[in-house]
N, C-alpha and C positions, 0 to 999 in steps of 0.2 A: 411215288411220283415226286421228282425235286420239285423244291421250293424254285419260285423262280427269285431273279435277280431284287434288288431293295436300293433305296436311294436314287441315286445320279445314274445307275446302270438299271433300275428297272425297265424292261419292255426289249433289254438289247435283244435278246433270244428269239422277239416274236419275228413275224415278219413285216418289211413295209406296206399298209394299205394304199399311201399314195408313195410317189416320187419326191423325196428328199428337195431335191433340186428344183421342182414343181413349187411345193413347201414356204421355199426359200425366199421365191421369182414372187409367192401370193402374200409373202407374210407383212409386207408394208402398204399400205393404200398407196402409196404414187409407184410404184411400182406393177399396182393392180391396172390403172390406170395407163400407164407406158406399156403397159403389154396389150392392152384393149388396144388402142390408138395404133399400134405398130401389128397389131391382127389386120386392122380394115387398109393396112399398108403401109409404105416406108416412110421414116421419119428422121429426122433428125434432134441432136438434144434442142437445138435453139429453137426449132419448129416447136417441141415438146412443151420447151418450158413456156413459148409464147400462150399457145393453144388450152394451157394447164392453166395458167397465168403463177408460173411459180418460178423460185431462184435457177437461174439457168447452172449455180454448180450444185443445185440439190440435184437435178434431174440428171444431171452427167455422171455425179456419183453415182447413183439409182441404173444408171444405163449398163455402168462398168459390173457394178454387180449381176445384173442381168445377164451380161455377155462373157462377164470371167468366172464366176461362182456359179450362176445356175444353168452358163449355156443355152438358157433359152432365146436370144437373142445372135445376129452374126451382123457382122458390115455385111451391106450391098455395095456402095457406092461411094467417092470423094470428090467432092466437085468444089474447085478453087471460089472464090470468094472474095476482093479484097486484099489479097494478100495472104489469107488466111484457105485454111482447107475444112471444107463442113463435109464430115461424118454422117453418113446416114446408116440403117439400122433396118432389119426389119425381122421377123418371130423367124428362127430355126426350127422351134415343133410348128407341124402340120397346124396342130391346134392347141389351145391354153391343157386340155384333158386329154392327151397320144389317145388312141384305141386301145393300146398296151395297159396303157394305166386303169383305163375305165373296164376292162376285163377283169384288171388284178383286184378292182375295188370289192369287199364284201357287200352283201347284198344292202345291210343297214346303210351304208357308207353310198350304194348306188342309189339310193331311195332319197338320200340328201343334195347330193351334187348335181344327180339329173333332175330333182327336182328346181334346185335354184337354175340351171341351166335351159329348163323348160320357162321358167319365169324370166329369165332375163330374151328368150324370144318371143315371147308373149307379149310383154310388156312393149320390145319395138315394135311388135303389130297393133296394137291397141295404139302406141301415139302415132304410129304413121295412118292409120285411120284417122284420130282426130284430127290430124294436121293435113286430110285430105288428100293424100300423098297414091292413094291409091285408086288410078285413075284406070286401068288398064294398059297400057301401050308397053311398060316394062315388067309386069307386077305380073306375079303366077303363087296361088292359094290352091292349094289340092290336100283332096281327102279320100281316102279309097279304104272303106272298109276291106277287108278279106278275111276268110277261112283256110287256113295253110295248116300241110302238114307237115313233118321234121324237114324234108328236104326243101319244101316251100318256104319256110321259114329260113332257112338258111340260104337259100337261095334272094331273097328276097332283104337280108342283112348285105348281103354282098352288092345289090342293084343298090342300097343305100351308102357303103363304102366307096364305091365308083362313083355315086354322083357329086361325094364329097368331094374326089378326087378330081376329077374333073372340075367343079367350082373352084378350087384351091389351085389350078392350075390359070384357069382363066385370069383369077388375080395377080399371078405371077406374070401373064402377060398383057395384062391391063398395066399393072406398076411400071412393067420397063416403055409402054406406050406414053403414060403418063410422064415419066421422068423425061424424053426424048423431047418433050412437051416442055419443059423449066416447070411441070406441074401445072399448065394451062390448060388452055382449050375445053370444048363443051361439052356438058354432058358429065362433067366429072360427078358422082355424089355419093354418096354413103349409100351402101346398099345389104339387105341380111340375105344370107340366103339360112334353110334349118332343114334337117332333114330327120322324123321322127322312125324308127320303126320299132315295135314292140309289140310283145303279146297284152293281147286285151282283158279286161275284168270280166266282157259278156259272155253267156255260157253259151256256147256253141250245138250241145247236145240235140236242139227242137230246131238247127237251123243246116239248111244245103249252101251249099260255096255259092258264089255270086255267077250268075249265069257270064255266058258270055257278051264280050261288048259293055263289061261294065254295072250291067242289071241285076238287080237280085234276084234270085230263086222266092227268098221269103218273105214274109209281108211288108210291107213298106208301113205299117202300120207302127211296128217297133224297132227305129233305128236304130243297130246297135252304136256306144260308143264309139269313135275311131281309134282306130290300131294302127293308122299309118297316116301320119299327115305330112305334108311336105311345103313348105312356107317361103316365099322370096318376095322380098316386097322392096323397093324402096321407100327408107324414110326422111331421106332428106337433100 
């Protein structure tokens, strides 16, 4: 078996666990941040840096790397100003993690990212509760345990791909509503939507699929964990 590579070229031969360019886009905190703020929608640097409350040529530089080095970022829009023209900006991946990437990830590697990625939805649920925020009128928490089997499972990755998709679309037609808008009007607010699906840790062996309509077959006595939770709340 060769030796692998030593020094400056150790690791060239392996393969990528994440996207270089992903890497890149996460390797600075205000960068982490500009790609957060330009996920929930378009921005601008000057909006950026006000919002940040940081140097508006830290955050431009910061913007250009995003958009020329890691391409995770593209113009939408230029709208005059003053004399001047303001640049607006909004995320070119779908999401901060492709689908692509999160497949390619090893299992170690999914155990940490979905992990912080479950915490960081969790956590907007926990403060839009304490902030009260969740009153009913816009807000939808679902939990559906199931019993699936290979095809159901895949079947049921894909009802969660589509609804991404679809939400990810809605914001692309909320943005161009809102900018139509000079970014006014009511009703504007931060909003999460999260969609979980995965297999669960409870053992299936002593239990029947969930009846139909939602009901279980078995006892209601031992809830299993959920395997599929789907979260959209407003929090602010």
């Amino acid at each position: 078996m060769p030796k692998g590579q030593v020094g400056r070229n150790a690791g060239a031969d392996l393969p990528a666990l994440v996207s270089p360019r992903l890497m890149k886009g996460l390797e600075h905190v205000l960068r982490q941040h500009i790609l957060l703020m330009m996920v929930e929608g378009e921005a601008s640097p000057k909006e950026l840096a006000e919002l940040l409350d940081q140097d508006l040529s830290s955050v431009s530089y910061h913007v250009r790397v995003l958009r020329d080095e890691c391409g995770l970022i593209e113009e939408s829009r230029r709208e005059r100003r003053r004399g001047t023209v303001e640049h607006y900006y909004r995320v070119s991946a779908k999401t901060l993690l492709p689908a692509k990437i999160w497949r390619g990830l090893k299992k170690g590697m999914r155990t940490v990212v979905g992990s912080g990625l479950a915490s960081d939805l969790f956590d907007d649920l926990a403060g839009a509760l304490k902030a009260g925020k969740l009153q009913g009128r816009n807000d939808y928490v679902g939990r559906t345990p199931l019993v699936l089997d290979e095809e159901g499972r895949r079947n049921v990755q894909a009802i969660a791909r589509r609804a991404t998709r679809e939400a990810e679309g809605e914001q692309a037609e909320a943005s161009e509503r809102i900018a139509a808008r000079n970014g006014g009007g009511s009703g504007v607010a931060g909003y999460s939507f999260g969609v979980l699906a995965f297999e669960a840790a409870w053992d299936v062996a002593d239990r029947s699929a969930p009846a139909a309509g939602g009901e279980r077959a078995d006892s209601a006595a031992k809830p299993p964990a959920a395997n599929r939770t789907a979260a959209a709340k407003k929090p602010g």
